[in-house]
Each structure stands twice: as C-alpha cells, then as structure tokens.
C-alpha positions in Angstrom: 108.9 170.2 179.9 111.7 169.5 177.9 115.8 169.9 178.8 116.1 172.9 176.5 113.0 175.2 178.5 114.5 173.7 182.3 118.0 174.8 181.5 118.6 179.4 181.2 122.8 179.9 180.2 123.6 182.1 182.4 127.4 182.7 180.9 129.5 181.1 178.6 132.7 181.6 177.2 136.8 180.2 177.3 137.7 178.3 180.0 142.0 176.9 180.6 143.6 174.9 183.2 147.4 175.2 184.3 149.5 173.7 187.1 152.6 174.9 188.8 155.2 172.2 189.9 156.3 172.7 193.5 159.7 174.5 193.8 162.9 172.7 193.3 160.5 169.8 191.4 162.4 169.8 187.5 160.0 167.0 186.0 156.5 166.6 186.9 155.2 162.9 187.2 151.8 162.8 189.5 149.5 165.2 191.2 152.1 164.9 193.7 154.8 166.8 192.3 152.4 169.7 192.0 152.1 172.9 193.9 149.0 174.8 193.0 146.4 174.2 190.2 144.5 176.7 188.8 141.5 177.6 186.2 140.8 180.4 184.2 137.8 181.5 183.1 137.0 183.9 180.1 133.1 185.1 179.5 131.6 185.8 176.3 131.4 189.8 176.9 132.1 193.1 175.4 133.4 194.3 179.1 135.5 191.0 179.2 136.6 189.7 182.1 139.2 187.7 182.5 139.1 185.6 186.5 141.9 183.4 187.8 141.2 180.2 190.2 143.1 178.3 192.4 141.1 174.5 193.2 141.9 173.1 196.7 143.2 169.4 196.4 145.0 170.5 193.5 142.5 169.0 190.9 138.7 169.0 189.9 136.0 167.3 191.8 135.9 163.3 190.7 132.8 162.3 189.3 132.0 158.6 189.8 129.0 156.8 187.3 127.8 160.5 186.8 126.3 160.7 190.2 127.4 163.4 192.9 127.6 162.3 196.1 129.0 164.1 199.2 132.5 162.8 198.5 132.9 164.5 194.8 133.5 168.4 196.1 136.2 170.5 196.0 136.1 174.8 196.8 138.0 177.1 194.4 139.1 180.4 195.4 139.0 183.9 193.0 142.4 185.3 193.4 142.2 188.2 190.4 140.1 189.0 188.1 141.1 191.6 185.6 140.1 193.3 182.2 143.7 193.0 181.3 144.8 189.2 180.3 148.6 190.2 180.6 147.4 190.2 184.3 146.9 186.7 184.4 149.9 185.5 181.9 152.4 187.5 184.5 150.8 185.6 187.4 151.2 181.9 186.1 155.2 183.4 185.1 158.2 182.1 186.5 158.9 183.7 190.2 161.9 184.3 192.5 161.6 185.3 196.3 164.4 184.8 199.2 164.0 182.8 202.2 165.9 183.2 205.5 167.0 179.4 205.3 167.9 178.7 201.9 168.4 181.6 200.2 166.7 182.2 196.7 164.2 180.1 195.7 162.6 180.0 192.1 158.6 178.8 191.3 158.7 177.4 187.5 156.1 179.2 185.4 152.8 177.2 185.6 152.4 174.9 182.5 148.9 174.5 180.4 146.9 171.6 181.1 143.9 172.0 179.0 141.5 174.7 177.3 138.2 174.1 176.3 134.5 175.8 176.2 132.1 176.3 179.4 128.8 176.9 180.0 127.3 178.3 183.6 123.4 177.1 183.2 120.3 177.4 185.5 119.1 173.8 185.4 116.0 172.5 187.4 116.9 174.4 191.2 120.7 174.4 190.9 123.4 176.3 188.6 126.0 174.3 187.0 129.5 174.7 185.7 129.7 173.1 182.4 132.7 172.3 179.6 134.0 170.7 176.9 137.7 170.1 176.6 139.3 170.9 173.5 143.2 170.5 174.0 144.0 168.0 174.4 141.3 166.7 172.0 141.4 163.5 173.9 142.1 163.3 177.6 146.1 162.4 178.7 147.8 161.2 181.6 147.9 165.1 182.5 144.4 165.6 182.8 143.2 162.3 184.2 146.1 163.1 187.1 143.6 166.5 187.7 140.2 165.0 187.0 139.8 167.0 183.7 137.5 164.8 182.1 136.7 165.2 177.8 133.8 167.0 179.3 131.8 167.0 182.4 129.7 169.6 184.5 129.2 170.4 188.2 127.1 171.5 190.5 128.5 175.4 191.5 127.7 177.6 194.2 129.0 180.4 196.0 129.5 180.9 199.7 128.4 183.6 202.1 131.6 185.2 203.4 129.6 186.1 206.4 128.7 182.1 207.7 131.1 180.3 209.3 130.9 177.0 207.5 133.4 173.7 208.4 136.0 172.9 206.1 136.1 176.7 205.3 137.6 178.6 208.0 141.0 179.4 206.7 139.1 181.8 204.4 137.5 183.1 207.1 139.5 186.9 206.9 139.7 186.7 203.0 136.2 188.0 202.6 135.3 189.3 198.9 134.2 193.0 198.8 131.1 192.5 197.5 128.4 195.5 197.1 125.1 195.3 199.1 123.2 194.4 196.1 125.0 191.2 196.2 125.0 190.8 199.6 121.0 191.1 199.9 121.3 188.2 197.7 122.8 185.9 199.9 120.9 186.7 203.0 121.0 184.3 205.9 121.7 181.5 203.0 125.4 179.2 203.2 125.3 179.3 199.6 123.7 180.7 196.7 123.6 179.3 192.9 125.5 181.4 190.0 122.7 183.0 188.3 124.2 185.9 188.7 128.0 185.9 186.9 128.7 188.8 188.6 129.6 186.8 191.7 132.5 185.2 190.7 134.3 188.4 189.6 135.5 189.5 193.0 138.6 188.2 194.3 138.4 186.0 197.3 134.9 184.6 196.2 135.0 181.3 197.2 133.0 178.6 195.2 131.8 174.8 195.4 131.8 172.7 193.0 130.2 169.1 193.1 130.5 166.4 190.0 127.7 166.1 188.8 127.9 164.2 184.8 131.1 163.5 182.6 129.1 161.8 179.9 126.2 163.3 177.8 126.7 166.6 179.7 125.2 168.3 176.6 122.0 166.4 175.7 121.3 166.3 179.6 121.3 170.5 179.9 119.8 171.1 176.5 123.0 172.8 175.7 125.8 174.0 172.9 128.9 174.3 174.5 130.2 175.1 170.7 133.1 173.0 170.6 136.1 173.6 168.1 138.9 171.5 166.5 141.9 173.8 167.9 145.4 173.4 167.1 148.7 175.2 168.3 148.2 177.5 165.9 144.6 178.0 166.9 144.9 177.5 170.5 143.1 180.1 172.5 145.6 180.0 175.4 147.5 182.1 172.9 144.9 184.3 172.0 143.2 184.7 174.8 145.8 184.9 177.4 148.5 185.9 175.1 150.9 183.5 176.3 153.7 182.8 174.0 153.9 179.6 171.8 157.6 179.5 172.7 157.4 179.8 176.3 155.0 176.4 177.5 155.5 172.9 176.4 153.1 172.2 173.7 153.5 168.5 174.4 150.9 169.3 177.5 148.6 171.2 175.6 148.6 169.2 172.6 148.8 165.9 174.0 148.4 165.8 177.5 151.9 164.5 178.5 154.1 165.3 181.4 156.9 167.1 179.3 160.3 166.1 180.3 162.9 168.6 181.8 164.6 169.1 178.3 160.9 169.6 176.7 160.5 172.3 179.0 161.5 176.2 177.7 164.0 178.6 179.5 161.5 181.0 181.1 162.4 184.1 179.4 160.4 186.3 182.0 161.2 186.1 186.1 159.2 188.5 188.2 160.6 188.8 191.9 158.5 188.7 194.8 159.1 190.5 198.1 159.1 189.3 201.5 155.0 189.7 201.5 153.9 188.1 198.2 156.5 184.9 198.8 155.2 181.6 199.8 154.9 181.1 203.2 154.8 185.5 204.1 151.5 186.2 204.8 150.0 183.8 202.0 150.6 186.0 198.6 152.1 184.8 195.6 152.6 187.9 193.1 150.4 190.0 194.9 147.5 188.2 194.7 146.1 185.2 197.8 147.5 182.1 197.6 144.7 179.4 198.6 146.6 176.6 199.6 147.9 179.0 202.7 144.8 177.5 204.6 146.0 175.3 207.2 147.5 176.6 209.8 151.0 175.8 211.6 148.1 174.7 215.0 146.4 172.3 212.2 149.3 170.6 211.6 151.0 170.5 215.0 147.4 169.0 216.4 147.8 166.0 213.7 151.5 165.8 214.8 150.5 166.3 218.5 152.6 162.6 220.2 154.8 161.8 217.2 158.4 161.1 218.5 161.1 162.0 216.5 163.0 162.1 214.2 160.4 161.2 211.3 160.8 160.7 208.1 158.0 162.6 206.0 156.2 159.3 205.0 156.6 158.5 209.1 154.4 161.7 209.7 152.1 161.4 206.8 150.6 158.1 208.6 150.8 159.7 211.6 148.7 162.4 210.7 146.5 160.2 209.5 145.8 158.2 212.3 144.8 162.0 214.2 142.3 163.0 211.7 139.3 163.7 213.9 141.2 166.5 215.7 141.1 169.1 213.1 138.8 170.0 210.9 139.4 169.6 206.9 142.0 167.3 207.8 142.8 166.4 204.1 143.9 169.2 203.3 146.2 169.9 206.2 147.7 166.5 205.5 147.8 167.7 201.8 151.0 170.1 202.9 152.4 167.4 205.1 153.5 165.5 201.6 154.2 168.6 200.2 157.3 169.0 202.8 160.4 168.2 201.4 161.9 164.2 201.6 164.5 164.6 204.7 164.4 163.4 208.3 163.0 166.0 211.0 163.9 166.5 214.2 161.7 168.0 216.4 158.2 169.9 215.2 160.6 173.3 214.6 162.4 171.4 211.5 158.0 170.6 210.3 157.1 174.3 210.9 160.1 175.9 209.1 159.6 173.5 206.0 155.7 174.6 205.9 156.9 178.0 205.6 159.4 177.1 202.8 156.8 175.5 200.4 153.9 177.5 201.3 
C-alpha cells in the first residue's frame, strides 16, 4: 500500500501564529517575555470558518529526530470560532482593563509570528495536523523561540469533555457544547482522532497535539500542502484576517525577528475590557476563555506550601520546583510563577495578588 492510499485529507486550508507580550513587557526577547500564544486556523470552505487557539506552554510541541515520545505534547484550547474574521483581528487587538491595585493596565496587540498552509490527514490509525510555513520563508529566532519549525506535523486528537483526564482538570467546567451526534462519537473514549473537522469548531474544544515529523512531512503523508512564495504584499494574514499592513511589525512576519520597541506601530485600535473579561476576573480576555487561567491560586500555594519569606521570584521559582510531585501539571503552574512580576514578596498574599494581576 502506498503513502498516498494510507493517508484521506480530512481539511486543509490557512493556518497563522501570533504572540502577545505580557503586560507592561515593551520589547520582546524570549518565550519568556510572552503572555499567551495563539494559532489560527482557516479551512478551505465555502461556509468558512475561521477558529482561534490558545497553546498551553506558550509554544508548539518539540519534535526531537522526528520521533514523538511522551515528552513532545502540548493541549490547545478553542476559544472562538467565527464566520466573521474581523472577530478574530479584534481579539489579538490592543486591550485596556482596570485593576484594584494598579490602576489601568494595557495588553499590547498580539504580533504575527508566522503563516503558512496545513493539512488535517487520516494516516495509518491516527489524524494528524500538518503545515508548511511560509513567512518567514525560513525559520527566525521568533519561531525557533515557539517551536514553529519550516514545516512539521503532529499527532492531533480531541478530548472527551466528559473524562476526567490528569494534566486536564482546569478545563474541567469549560466543556464545549457539542450536539449528540458528536458526542455518540466519543463514547467512553479519552480521545478521539480529527476525522471529523467539525470538532474543532466549538469553543472550549480542547485538543492534543504530539510531534510527530519536522522533516519530509510531505513525502511521508503522501501529501500537497501547496506551498506559496508570499510576500507583504501577498501575505494572507492580510487577506485572510484583514489585519492592517500598518498596524504589526513586518520585521516578524517577514523575517522572524523580535522587532524592537521603535519597530513596533502605535496601536490605532484599544478595545476595553470590563471587570469580567480582564485578566485575572473569572479567566476572559475580550469575551472569550483565556487558557492559561488553569492553575489555580491552591496549585500554586501547594508548590509554595514551607517557603519563608520574603522571596524574590527566582527564590520561589526553585522552590516550586523542588515541590513538584504535589500538584498535578506542575509545569504549568510553575509556568505563571515566572510570569509574576521581578519584586521581593512578602508573605503568600503579595504571590496571590500578582497571579491575579497577570492572569
């Protein structure tokens, strides 16, 4: 049997990545300056569909000598999908919200990272989440800081909202509304594979992705993934998305370089958020679930549980560290630890306040 009869494409289409720099954070250097990541995904379809993603860990899944292994997984999270795309562009916008400790606070407008062509494909007994990156045309420091590789593919499925599954909890009451069709599909399965597209269109579906190849990702599926030479002028994002030329740094886009604070436009746009859809106020970030919301105040004051203060953030970062096996996904909770802001803290009040400013 050859690669082109074991592999079906189930959906195809557009495919972009951004990133939002935390607040207060002017230039962006490393994954670390960076509060959410997010994909977007655009099928090949009259009724076109346009889904936004937010990746826990803030990038995609490393793929090591194009083997997966348990260690190259990471869940993304559905938080809208629209037929509009001016839904999406005013999501990744610049946004302001107050806080009760220090006052107005402003989230810079998310910044491209890459665009490229994908592929979902029935292969062998698994679905997989192919692409092709085509700007940058070669990878930058940008995408090898989120793991966006020239091209790659994973291994995708979705997850039963109705099995409790570790590493998963937080999402536990963000259940997608899916129809009984769908959920006949899943039965009394963790996960399902993607051969249906329609999964992913329902906000809070929450999906798994494991590296599976970054080289040859095309011969090895039997698959097109009908790659273009794009430029600024032929950019998709722009298209697509209709995101303004004049309101991104090219320099990303183009070459996949941090731009600097001066290479960065004005935001011309500022939407304001209310009490609910600020960080940190019930977990919304312009109406729509912020992902990252996942571990809990509890979470972190387990890994803290002993610590005397003060600590400096770097003092509680290897604390936590050294209390790993008490919670569970305990990467990720650490994962907003050195998100906190570089001061001394007090006591665990000073912690839980701070969590609530940056999430």
């Amino acid at each position: 049997m050859s690669r082109e009869d074991k592999s079906k494409i189930v959906e195809q289409g557009d495919i972009f990545f951004f990133y939002r720099p935390k607040v207060g954070t002017e230039e962006v250097s490393n994954i670390e300056d960076i509060q959410r990541f997010y994909m977007v995904t655009v099928p090949e379809a009259k009724d076109r569909k346009y889904r936004l993603f937010v990746l826990g860990r803030k990038q995609l899944p490393e793929i090591v000598g194009g083997k997966s292994t348990s260690e190259e997984r990471n869940w993304a999270l559905n938080t809208l999908t629209t037929n509009n795309p001016e839904d999406i562009r005013k999501e990744l916008i610049a946004a302001e919200y107050e806080t009760e400790t220090r006052g107005k606070r402003r989230m810079a407008a998310a910044t491209p990272a890459g665009e490229g062509k994908y592929s979902i494909v029935k292969h062998d007994n698994h679905t997989e989440l192919a692409y092709v990156l085509e700007l940058p045309e070669q990878p930058g420091p940008i995408q090898k800081e989120f793991e966006i590789n020239k091209e790659a593919s994973y291994i995708v499925s979705v997850k039963n909202p109705d099995i409790q599954i570790p590493g998963f909890k937080a999402f536990e009451k963000r259940k997608p509304q899916y129809p009984e069709r769908i959920k006949k599909e899943f039965g009394d399965r963790r996960w399902i594979n993607v051969e249906d597209p329609e999964l992913l269109n329902y906000e809070n579906t929450q999906i798994l992705l494991i590296g599976a190849r970054k080289k040859a990702v095309q011969e090895e599926l039997g698959i097109d993934l009908n790659e273009e030479k794009e430029t600024a002028n032929t950019a998709e994002i722009f298209k697509e998305l209709t995101i303004r030329k004049d309101q991104v740094p090219l320099k990303s886009l183009l070459k996949g370089e941090f731009p600097s604070k001066a290479e960065q436009p004005m935001a011309a746009e500022v939407k304001h958020l209310s009490k609910e859809e600020a960080p940190g106020r019930g977990g919304k970030i312009g109406g729509q679930v912020a992902a990252a919301r996942a571990p809990s105040a509890a979470a972190i004051a387990k890994l803290l549980s002993g610590i005397d203060f003060p600590k400096k953030k770097n003092e509680l970062i290897e604390y936590a560290k050294t209390n790993k096996s008490k919670v569970e996904a305990a990467e990720e909770v650490i994962q907003v630890i050195r998100e906190l802001p570089d001061k001394t803290y007090n006591n665990m009040v000073d912690v839980e306040k701070a969590v609530a400013e940056v999430r």
